[in-house]
N, C-alpha and C positions, 0 to 999 in steps of 0.2 A: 266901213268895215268890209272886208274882203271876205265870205262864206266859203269858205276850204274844206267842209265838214259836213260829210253827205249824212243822211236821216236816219235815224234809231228805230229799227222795224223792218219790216211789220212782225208782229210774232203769229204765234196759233196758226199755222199755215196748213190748212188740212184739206185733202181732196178726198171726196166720197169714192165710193162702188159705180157713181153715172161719170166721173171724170170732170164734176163741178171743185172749184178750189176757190175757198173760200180764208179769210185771214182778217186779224184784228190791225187797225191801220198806223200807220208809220206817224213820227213825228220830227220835225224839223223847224227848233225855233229861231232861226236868221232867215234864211229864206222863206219858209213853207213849203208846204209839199208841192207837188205839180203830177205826179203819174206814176203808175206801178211796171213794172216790164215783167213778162211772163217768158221764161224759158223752160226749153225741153231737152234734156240730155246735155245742157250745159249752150244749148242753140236757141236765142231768140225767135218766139214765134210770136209774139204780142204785146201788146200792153193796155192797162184801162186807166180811166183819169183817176182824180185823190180822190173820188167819194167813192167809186164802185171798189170795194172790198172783193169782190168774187170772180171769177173766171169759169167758163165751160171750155171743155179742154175739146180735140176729135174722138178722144177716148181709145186713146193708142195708148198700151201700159208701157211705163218708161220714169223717170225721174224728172220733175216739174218744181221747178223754185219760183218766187218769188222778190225781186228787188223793188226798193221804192228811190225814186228820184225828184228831188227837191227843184225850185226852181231856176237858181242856175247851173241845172246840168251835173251837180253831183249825186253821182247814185252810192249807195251804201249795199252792202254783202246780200246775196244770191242766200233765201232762205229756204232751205230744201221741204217741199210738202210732206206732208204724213200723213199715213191712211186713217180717216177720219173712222174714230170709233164706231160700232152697230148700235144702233139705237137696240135697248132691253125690249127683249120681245120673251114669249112664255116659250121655252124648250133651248135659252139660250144656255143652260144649267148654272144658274147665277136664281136665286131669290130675291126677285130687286121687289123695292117700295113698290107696293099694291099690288102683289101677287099674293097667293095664301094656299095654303095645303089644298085648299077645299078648290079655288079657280085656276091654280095652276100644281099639279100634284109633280108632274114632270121635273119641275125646279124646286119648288119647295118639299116636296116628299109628302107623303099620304101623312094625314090627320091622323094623329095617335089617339086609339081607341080609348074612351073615357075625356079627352081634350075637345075642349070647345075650340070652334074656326078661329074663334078670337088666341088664343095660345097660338095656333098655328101662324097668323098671319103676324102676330107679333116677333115672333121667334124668327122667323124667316126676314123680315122688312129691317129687323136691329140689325141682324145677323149680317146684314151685308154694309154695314157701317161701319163694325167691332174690331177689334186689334185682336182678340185671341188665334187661338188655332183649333176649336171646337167644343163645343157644347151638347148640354143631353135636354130634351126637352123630357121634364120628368114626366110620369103616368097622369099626374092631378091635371093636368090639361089647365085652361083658362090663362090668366096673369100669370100666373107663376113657369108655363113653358114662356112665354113671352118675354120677363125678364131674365131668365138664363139663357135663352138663345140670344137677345142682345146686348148682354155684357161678354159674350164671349165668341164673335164672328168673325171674320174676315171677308173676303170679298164676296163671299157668298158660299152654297152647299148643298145636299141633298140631304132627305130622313133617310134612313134606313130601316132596319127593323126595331122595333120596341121604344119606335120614339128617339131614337139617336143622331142627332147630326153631325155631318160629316163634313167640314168644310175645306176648300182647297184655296192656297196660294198663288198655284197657275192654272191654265188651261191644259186639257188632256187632247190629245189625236181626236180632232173633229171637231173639237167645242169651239166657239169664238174667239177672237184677238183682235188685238188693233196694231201692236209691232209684237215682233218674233220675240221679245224678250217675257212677253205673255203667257208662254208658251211652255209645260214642263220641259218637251223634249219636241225635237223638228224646228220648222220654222213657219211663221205667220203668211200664210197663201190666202190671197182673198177671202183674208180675217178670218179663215180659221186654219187651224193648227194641224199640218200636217208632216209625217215624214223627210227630211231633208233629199232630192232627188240627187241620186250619186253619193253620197256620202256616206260609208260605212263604217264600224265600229272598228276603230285600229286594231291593229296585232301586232303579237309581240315575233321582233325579231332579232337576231345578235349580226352580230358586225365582227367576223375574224379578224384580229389584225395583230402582229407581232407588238411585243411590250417593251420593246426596244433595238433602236438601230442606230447607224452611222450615218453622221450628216455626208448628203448628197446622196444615199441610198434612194433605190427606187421601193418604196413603199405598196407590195399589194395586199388586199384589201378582198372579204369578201363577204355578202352578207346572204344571209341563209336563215329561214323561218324556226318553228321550235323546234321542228324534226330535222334539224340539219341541211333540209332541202335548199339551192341555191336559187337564189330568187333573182330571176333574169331581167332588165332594165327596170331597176330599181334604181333609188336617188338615194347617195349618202353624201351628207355632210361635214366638209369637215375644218375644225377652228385648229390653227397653225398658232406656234408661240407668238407670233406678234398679233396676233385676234385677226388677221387675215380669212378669208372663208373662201372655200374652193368646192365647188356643187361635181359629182362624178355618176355617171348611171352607169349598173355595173354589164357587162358581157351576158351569151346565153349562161355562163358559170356562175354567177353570182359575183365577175372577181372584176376588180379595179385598182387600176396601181397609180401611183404619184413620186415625185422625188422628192424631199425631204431634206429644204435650201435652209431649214431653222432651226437652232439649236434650242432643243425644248420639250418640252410635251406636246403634242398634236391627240384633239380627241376627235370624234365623232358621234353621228348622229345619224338615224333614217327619221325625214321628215314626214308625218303622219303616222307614225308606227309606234309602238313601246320597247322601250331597250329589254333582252333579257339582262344583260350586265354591260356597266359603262365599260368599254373598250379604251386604252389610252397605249399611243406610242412614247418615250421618251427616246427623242436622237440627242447624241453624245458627240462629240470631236472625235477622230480618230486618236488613239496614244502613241506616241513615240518608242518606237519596237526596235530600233537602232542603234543604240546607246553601247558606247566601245568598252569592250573592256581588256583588261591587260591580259594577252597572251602569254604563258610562261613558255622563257626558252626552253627549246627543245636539250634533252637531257645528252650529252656527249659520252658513249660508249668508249670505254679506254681499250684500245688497240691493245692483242694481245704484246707482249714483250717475244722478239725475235732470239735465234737461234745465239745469235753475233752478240747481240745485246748480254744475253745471259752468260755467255764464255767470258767476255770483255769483263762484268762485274764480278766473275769468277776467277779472273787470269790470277792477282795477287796470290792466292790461296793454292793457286797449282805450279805456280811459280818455286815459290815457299817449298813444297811438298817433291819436286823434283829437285832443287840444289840437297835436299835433305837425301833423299833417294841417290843420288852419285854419289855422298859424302861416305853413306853405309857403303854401296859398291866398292867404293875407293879401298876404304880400312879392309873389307873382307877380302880384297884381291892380295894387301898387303901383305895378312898376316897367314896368307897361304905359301906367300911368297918366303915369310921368312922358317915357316914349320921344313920348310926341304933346304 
């Protein structure tokens, strides 16, 4: 049988606050194991054989994994360490098992007046067992704060006034962690919980841009905070009809242009900021503006009728009117002629 099949492991891969890394060990049943390789930032710096589970690192902070490698030579996946949880100490504000109002008031909370230690330490030690989300230790003290505080805990909590506990989910700025997900708000530093460096709370800002154009147009673009203001080398985002992305950072005016090769919608986005309103371009085809149409001939003005013209269609009629005119002359020369 040919072993192609490198070892299942290790897991719990955890490195303290000294830079010790420590892990539950690997298993490989064709070969057997034969050794662990220790890397740093993805770079081999060691290895120990299959019994030594642990590692001291030089204690350079960095990212430190874990592989195990069987005996002919196949090694299985790179398991990244984790910051090994603080061991529970009193002030870590957490109520852990065998703390009590009375020896550690810091995490458990002052002894409610009239309650015996025994109430307190019960209420507190359940209380960080319990699925709720808080609990009251009543006045009566004894048993009875004891069993309401752990039926109803979470990971742990403080008293407040009048015997009330107050229990948390996560960790608050300053309290311990072991990953940043610990953590209400910031992130996990050297197990505990601080402000994220550089990171501030987004702001809302708008993205000018025309709500429609003509494919091949040039496209600008301008993005400006709430007050208008132009927000100078800033990054806009922007998703093209075919889901194409094109990154643009704008001038000292806020403004940035593009040309517009896709018949579509084009939206955008500034990445790290909150839109005041989704902006969106739709480009269109240009329309056909060309399109013939029948000219009517021009209308022919009728030339007036000449001088020639109107005699000529007259002539008959004057014609007529002179043989008539000699015929009279003629008779009245006659009949003078015959009176003498």
């Amino acid at each position: 049988i040919i072993d192609l099949d490198p070892p299942i492991g290790p897991t719990n891969v955890l490195i303290d606050t000294a830079g010790v890394i420590t892990w539950n060990a690997a298993t490989d049943a064709l070969s057997g194991m034969n050794h662990y390789n220790i890397y740093f930032n993805g770079e081999y710096v060691g290895s120990t054989n299959a019994t030594t589970l642990t590692y001291t690192t030089n204690g350079t902070a960095g990212n430190y994994s874990v592989s195990a490698v069987d005996n002919v030579g196949n090694e299985g996946q790179k398991v990244l360490a984790q910051p090994k949880p603080p061991a529970p100490y009193c002030g870590d504000g957490t109520c852990n098992g065998g703390e009590t109002c009375s020896t550690c008031p810091a995490d458990c909370g002052k002894c409610p007046s009239g309650g015996g230690g025994g109430g307190g330490s019960s209420g507190g030690s359940s209380g960080g067992s319990g699925g709720g989300s808080s609990g009251t230790i009543p006045s009566g003290g004894g048993s009875s704060g004891g069993s309401t505080g752990g039926s109803v805990g979470t990971s742990g909590g403080s008293t407040g006034g009048n015997g009330q506990v107050v229990f948390t989910q996560c960790s608050s700025i300053g309290q311990p962690c072991a990953t940043t997900a610990d953590c209400c708000v910031g992130q996990c530093v050297n197990y505990k919980c601080a402000i994220q460096e550089g990171a501030g709370l987004p702001t809302r800002v708008d993205i000018l841009a025309p709500s429609s154009a003509l494919l091949n147009d040039v496209i600008v673009l301008q993005l400006v905070d709430e007050e208008g203001k132009p927000i100078a080398d800033g990054t806009v985002l922007i998703i093209s009809p075919t889901r194409e992305s094109l990154v643009l950072i704008t001038d000292s005016e806020g403004k940035a242009g593009f040309r517009a090769t896709d018949e579509g919608v084009y939206t955008y986005s500034a990445p790290g900021h909150y839109l005041v309103a989704i902006r969106t371009t739709n480009v269109i085809k240009p329309t056909e503006t060309t399109s013939l149409q029948e000219t009517p001939a021009p209308k022919q003005e009728q030339a007036p009728p000449s001088v020639a013209m109107a005699v000529t269609s007259l002539a008959p009629w004057l014609l007529g009117l002179l043989v008539l005119l000699l015929i009279v002359i003629f008779l009245a020369t006659r009949r003078r002629k015959q009176k003498k």
